[in-house]
C-alpha positions in Angstrom: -105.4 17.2 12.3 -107.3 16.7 8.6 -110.3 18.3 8.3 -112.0 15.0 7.8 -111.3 13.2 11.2 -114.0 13.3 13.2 -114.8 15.0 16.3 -115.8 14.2 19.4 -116.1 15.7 23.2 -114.0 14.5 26.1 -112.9 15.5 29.6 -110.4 18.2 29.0 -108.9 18.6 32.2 -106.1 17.0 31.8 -105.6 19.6 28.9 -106.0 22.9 30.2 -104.1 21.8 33.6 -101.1 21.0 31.6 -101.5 24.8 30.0 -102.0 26.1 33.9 -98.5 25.1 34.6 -97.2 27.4 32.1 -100.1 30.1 31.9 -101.8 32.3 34.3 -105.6 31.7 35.5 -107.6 34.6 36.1 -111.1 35.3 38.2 -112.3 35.8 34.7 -111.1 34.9 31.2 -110.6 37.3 28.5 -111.0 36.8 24.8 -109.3 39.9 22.2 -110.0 38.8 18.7 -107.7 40.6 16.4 -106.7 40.2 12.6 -103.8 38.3 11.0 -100.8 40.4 11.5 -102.1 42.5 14.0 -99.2 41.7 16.5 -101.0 39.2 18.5 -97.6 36.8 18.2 -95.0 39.5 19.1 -97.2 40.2 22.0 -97.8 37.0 23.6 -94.1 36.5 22.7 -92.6 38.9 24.6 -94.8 39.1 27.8 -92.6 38.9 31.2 -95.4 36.7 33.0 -97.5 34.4 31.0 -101.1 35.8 31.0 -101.9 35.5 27.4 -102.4 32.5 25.1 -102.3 32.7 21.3 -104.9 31.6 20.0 -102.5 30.1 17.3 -100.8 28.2 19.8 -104.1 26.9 21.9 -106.2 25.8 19.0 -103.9 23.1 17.3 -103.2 21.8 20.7 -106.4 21.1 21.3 -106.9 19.7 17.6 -109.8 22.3 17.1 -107.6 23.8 14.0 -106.1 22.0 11.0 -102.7 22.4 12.1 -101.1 19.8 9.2 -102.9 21.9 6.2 -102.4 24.9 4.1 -105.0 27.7 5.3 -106.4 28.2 1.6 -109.9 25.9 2.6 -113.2 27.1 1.3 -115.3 29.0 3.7 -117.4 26.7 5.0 -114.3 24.7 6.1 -112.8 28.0 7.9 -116.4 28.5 9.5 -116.0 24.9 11.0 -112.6 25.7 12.4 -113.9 28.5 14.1 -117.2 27.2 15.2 -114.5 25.0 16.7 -112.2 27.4 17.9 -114.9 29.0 19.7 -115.8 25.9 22.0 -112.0 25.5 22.7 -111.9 29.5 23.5 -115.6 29.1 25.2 -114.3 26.1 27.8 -110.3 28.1 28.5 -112.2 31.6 29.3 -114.4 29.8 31.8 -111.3 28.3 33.4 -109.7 31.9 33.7 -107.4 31.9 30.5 -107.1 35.4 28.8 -106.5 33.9 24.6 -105.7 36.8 21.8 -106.4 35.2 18.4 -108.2 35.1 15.2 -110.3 32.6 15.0 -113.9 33.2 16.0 -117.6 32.3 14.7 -119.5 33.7 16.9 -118.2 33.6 20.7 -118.6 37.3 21.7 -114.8 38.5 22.4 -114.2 41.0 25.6 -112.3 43.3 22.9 -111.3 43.6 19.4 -107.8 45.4 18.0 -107.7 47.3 14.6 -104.4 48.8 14.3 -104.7 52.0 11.9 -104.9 50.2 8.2 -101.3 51.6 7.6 -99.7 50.4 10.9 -101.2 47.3 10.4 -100.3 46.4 6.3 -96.6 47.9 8.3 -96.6 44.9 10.8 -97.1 42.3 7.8 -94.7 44.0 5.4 -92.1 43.7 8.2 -92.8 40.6 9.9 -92.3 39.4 5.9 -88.8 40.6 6.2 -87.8 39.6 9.9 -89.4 36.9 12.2 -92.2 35.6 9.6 -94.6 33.2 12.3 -97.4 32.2 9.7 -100.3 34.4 9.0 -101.4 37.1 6.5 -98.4 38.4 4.0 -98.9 41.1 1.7 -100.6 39.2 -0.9 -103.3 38.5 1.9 -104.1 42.3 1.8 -107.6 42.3 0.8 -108.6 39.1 3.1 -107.4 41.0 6.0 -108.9 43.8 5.0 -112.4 41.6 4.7 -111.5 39.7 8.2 -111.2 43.3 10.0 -114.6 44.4 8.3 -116.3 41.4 9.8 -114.5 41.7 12.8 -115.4 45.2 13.6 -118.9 44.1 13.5 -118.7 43.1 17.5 -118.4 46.7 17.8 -122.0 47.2 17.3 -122.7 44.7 20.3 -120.3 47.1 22.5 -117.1 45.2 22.2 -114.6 48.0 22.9 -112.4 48.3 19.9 -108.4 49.1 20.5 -105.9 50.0 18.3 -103.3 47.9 19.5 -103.2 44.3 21.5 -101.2 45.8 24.5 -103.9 48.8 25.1 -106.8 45.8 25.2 -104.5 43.4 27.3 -104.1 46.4 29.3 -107.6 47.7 29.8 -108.9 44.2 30.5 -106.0 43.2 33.1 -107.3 46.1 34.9 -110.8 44.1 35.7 -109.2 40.9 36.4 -106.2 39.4 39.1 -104.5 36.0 38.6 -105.5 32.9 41.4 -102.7 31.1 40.2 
């Protein structure tokens, strides 16, 4: 979508019943917010039963992200995509969805993961040289760096914080059982 169309609200129903036939509902939805290259893909990827949605899957779907343009936008345009991502994240927890993503504004995630700074530049050197997916490369460095900064500011409203997506997936799926 261009960042230019314009928005509007509809009944999503339709939506997020087409993303029940291939995801698990929960009694309660889960957000983990996590950097670029933090191995959110890889772990959504290579789950047995579909609990989790990426985030970078769930957003262009529902047109809240500019799926058809190169991610260099000035900041208030990235603020709008995740003021946007939020309402799309906001409406799928609700409905029982557990999403692991980047994008957030200021939707209060159930956990955040910040591998160890040299695990983490290690996932995006390597995903670089393997099974690139889109996201932060090395040159990104110092933006991730910034985006886990600002993202380990939910720790001060007592998000727990994680070093890795698995340990949050697995400490939340602890509080939670699918319905469907």
């Amino acid at each position: 979508m261009n960042q230019h169309t314009p928005i509007v609200f509809s009944d999503g129903t339709a939506f997020y019943d087409e993303l029940s036939k291939t995801y698990k509902t929960h009694t309660c939805g889960y957000f983990i917010l996590a950097p670029s290259g933090a191995g959110k893909t890889y772990f959504v990827d290579n789950q047995s039963v579909k609990h989790w949605i990426d985030g970078d899957f769930l957003w262009p779907k529902a047109n809240a992200d500019l799926t058809d343009e190169v991610w260099n936008h000035d900041e208030d345009s990235v603020r709008e995509v995740n003021r946007r991502s939020d309402v799309i994240t906001h409406q799928a927890r609700k409905l029982g969805f557990w999403i692991v993503g980047s994008s957030n504004e200021s939707l209060k995630p159930d956990a955040i993961v910040l591998p160890p700074w040299k695990v983490h530049v290690e996932y995006i050197k390597n995903r670089e040289i393997t099974d690139y997916d889109g996201g932060a490369v090395s040159s990104d460095l110092e933006a991730v760096r910034s985006h886990r900064h600002i993202i380990e500011e939910w720790s001060l409203q007592k998000v727990p914080v994680f070093k890795s997506i698995k340990d949050a997936a697995d400490y939340l799926a602890k509080n939670s059982w699918p319905t469907a």
